[in-house]
N, C-alpha and C positions, 0 to 999 in steps of 0.2 A: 662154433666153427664159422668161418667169414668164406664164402667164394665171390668168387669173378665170373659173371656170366654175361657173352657176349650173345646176343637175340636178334637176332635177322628174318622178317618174313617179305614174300615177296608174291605177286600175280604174273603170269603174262598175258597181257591185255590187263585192263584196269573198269570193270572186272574182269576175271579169268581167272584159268588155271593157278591154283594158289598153294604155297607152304609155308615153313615156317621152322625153326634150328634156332636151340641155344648150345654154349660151347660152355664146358662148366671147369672154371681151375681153382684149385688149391691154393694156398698164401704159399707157396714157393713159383706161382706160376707154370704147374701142371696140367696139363689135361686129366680130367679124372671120369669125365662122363662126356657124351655128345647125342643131340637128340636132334629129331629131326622127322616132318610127318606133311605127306600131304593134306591137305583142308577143304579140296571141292573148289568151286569158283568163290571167290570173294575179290576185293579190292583191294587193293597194297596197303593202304591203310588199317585196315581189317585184320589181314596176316600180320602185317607189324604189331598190333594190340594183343593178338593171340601167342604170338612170340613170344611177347612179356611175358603175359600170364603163364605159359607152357614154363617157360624157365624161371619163374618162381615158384609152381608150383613143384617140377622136378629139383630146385635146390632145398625144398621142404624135405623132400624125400631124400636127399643126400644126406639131411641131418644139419643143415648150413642154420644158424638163428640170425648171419647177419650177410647182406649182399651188395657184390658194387655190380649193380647192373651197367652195361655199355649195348648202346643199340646205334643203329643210324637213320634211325628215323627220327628228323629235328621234331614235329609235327608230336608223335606222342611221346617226345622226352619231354618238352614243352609243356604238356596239356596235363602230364602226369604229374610234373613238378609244380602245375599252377598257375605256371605265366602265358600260355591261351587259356583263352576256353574254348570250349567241348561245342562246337557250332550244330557237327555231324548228330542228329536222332540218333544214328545206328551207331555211331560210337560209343555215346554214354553209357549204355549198359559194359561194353568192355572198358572203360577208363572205370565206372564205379567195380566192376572185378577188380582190375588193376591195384585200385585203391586199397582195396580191402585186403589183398593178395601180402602189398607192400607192408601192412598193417602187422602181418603175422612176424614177422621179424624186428627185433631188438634197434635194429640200424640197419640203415639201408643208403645206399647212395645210386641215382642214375645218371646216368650221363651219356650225351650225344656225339657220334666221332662219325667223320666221314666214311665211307663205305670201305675204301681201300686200309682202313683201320680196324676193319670189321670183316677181313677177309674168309674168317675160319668159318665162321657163322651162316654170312653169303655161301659160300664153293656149299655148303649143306643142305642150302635152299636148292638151290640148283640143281643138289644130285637128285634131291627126293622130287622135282621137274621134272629133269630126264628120266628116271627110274618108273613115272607113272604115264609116261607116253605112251 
């Protein structure tokens, strides 16, 4: 089974207040699942890595063997597909999750889209913000 999972995490203040939402569709372009959690203080970079992992670890459990990830964070599409590297100490251990995560699947594709392209994902981050005020 292939899904589409869209992954958005976010801080307010950088660090701060943090969460994190993947949006998960079907090959007809479904909603089938939505997730979504606060994480404590961390850094938007942080949330965005755990994003990932949150929604490949939740399309394992949907049963998916294969994933096109879409996030908006240029920063760990980049770093995850190869072309940065990993400067951050505190990231490496989430880009090596990452890695290993992507690993468990047959095929995988990620890809980076501007925020307003990633809207389902964001309004998630958000709610689970507002909701832990």
């Amino acid at each position: 089974m292939r899904l589409t999972v869209n992954v958005d995490g976010g801080s307010r203040g950088n660090p701060g207040p943090a969460a994190i939402a993947a949006v998960f569709r079907d090959e007809d372009g479904e909603v089938i699942h939505e997730a979504s959690e606060t994480i404590g203080r961390a850094t938007n970079n942080v949330a965005e890595y755990r994003a990932l992992l949150l929604g490949l670890e939740r399309a394992l459990q949907l049963g998916a063997t294969e994933v096109d990830v879409i996030g908006d964070s240029e920063l760990v599409v980049k770093q995850v597909r190869g072309e940065y590297r990993v400067k951050d100490a505190g990231l490496r251990p989430l880009h090596s999750a990452a890695q290993h995560a992507l690993g468990e699947f047959s095929e995988w594709t990620l890809n980076h889209v501007k925020r307003e392209f990633n809207s389902d994902a964001d309004a998630l981050v958000n709610q689970a913000l507002d909701a832990d005020i």
